[in-house]
N, C-alpha and C positions, 0 to 999 in steps of 0.2 A: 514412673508413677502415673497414675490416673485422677484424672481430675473432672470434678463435673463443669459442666458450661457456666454453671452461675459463679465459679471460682475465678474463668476467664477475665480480663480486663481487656479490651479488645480496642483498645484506643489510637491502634497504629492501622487499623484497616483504611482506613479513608487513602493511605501512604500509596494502596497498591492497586493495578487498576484489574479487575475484573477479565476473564474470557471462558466466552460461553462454553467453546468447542473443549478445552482440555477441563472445564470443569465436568463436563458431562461425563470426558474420559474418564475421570478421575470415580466419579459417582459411580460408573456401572464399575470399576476396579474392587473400590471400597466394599461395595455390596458383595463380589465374589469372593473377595481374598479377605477384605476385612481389613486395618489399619494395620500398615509394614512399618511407616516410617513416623516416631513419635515428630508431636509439633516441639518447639522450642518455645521456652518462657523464662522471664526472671523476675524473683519476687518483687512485689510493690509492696508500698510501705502503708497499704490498708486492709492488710493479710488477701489482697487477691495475688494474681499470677498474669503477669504480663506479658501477652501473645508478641514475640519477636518473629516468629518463622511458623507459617502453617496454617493461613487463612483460609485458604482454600478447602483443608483440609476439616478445619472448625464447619465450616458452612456445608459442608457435603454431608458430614456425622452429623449436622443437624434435621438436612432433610431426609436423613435414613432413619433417626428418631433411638438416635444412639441416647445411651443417659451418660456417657463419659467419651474421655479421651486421651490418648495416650501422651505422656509432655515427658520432655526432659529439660530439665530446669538446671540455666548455665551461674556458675556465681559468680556473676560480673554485673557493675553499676548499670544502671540503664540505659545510658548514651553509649557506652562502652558494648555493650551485645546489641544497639541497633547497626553502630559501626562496623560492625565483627561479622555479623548476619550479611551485610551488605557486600562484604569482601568477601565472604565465601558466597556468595550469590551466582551461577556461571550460568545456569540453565537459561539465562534470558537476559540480556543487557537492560539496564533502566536507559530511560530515556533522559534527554536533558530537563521536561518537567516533570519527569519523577524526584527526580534527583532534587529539583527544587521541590518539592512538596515536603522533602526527608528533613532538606536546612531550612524551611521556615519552619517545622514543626520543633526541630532542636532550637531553633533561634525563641519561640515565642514563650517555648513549656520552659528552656532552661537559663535563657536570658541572655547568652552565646552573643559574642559579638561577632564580628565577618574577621578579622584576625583570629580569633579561635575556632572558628568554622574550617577555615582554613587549615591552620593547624592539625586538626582533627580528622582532614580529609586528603592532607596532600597535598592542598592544591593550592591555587593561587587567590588573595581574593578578590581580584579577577574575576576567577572562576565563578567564584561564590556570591557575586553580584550579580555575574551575567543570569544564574540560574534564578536566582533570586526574583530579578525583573521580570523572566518567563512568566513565573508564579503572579506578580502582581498585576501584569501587564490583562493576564486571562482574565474573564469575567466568571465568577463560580461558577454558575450556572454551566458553562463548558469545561472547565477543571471538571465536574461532579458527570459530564458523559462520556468525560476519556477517560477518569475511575471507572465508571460503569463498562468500558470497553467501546463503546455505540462511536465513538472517534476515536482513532489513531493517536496515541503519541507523537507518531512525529510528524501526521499533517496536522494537530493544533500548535506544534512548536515552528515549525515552518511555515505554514500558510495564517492560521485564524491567529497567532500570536500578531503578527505586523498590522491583518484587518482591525484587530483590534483596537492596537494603536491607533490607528489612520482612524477606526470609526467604528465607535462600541456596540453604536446602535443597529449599523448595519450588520457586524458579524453576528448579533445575539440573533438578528431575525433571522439570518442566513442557517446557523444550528436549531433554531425553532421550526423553519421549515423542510431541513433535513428529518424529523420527527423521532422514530426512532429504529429507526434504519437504520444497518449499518453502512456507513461510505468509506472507501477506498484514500489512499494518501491519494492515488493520482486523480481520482472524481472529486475532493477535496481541491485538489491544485488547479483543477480544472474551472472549476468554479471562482476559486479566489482569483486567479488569471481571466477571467472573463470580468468580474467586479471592479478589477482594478484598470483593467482598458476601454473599460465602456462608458456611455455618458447615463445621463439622469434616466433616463426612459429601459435601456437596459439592461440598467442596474433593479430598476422595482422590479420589473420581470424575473427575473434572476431571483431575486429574492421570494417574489411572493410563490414561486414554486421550484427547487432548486432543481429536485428530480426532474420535470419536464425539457428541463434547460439542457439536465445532461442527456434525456433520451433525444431530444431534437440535436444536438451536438454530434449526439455516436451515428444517428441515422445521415446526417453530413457525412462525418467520416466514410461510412460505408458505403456510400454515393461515390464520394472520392475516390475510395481507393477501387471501385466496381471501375469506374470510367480510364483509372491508369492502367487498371489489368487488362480493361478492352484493347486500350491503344499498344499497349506493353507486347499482349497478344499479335495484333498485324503486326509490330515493327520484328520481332521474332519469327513470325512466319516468313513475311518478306526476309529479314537474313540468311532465313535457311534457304531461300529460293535463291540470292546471289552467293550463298558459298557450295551450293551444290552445282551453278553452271561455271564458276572457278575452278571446281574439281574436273567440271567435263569436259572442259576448253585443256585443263593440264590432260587430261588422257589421249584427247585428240593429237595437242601439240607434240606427245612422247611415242605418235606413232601407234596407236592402237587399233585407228579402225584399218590400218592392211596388214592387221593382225587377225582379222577377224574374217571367218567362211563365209562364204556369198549369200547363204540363208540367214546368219546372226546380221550380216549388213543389211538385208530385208526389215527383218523386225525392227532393229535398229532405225531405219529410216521411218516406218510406221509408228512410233512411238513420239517418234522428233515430230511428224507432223502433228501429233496429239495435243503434245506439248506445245509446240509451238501457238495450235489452237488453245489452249487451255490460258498461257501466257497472255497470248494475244487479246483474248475476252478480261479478263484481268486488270490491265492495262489500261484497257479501254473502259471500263469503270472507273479505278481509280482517275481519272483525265476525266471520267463525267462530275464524278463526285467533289475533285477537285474545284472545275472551272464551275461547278453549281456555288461553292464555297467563295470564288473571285469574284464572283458576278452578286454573288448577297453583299460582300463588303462593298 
């Protein structure tokens, strides 16, 4: 059937969190092909139609200026087609604060207690605590940018949830000066790992500009890792240099050079003095560079 937007009841969108890149995918599809796959609804009880599956799809035929949309409308209770929707869900795993946003919202609209959440779900209520707590532990303000996509699922469940805990006021300004970038779980972790090992002075830097923190951070990095590829570099040249005169000590020892014509022992010996010169200079740098390095300590 087709339904127009103002028929929609759109109450479950806050549930799901936003991405920029498959919406966009999704918009230039819609525009060529047009809608393949109707969204999913079950009637509400104020003659609208209650969006279960296809947010995405609502929000894209609206900035194409569609006047309808295509629904197929499942006849199952309400709680019953959010749970159903969920389980057939494969394209993308939820996260543990999605999953909490789904049971406080069953918890608040239906009056569910954590044994019937349970219940309802599977699982332990345990389970249904722990997700719980995710939810209350966050400050809106960041639940509403990991909807919006702009943070990671599972660096606010892993890193900003515990800051949170430990210190509200810090995590809110640490997501206020992330802005609306988006950050990485590991630029996330990186940050909350510097928050949590540093002292007072640290920590407002940190805070009062988080991006800086990580670009001074990576250019460290690159520093490092520049200076072990240098050293990494000599200790590898130097190996090749002792397992090639390994090799030419075993050719010697097996008898090769009165294998070899009195011209090839020529060259041969011209090249050993080359060599030897070449080593020699070498040598005697490393022993400069060296005792320049003894003499500074």
């Amino acid at each position: 059937m087709e339904l127009e937007f103002h028929q929609l009841d759109l109450r479950y969108e806050k549930l799901r969190r936003h991405n920029e890149r498959k919406e966009r995918q999704l918009l230039a599809s819609l525009a060529v092909t047009g809608q393949l796959l109707p969204i999913v609804v079950v009637e509400g009880e104020d003659g609208k139609y209650i969006v279960v599956d296809g947010y995405k799809r609502v929000r894209c035929l609206k900035a194409l200026r569609q006047d309808t949309v295509v629904a197929t409308s499942w006849d199952l209770g309400e709680i019953e087609a959010l749970l159903l929707e969920r389980l057939m869900r494969n394209t993308e795993a939820d996260s543990a604060i999605e999953q909490g946003w789904l049971l406080k919202e069953l918890a608040d609209r239906f009056s569910l207690t954590h044994e019937e959440l349970a219940r309802r779900f599977d699982k332990s209520q345990s389970w249904v605590s722990r997700r719980l707590s995710l939810v209350e532990s966050l400050p809106d303000e960041i639940q509403a940018r990991v909807q919006e996509g702009v943070i990671v699922a599972h660096a606010a469940q892993k890193f900003l949830v515990p800051m949170a805990r430990a210190n509200k006021k810090d995590c809110l300004e640490l997501v206020a000066g992330l802005g609306r970038q988006r950050a990485s779980s590991r630029e996330i972790g990186a940050l909350y790992g510097a928050w949590l090992s540093g002292n007072k002075k640290s920590r407002e830097l940190l805070l009062s500009d988080p991006w800086l923190f990580l670009r001074v951070q990576e250019e460290a990095r690159r520093s490092d890792k520049a200076q072990k590829n240098r050293a990494q570099a000599l200790i590898s040249d130097l190996e090749s240099i002792s397992a090639i005169s390994r090799r030419v000590s075993s050719h010697l020892r097996k008898g090769a050079w009165r294998q070899l014509l009195p011209a090839e022992r020529d060259d041969i010996v011209r090249c050993s003095a080359q060599t030897r010169a070449d080593t020699d200079t070498l040598f005697a740098l490393l022993d400069k560079e060296a005792g320049k390095e003894a003499g500074h300590d």
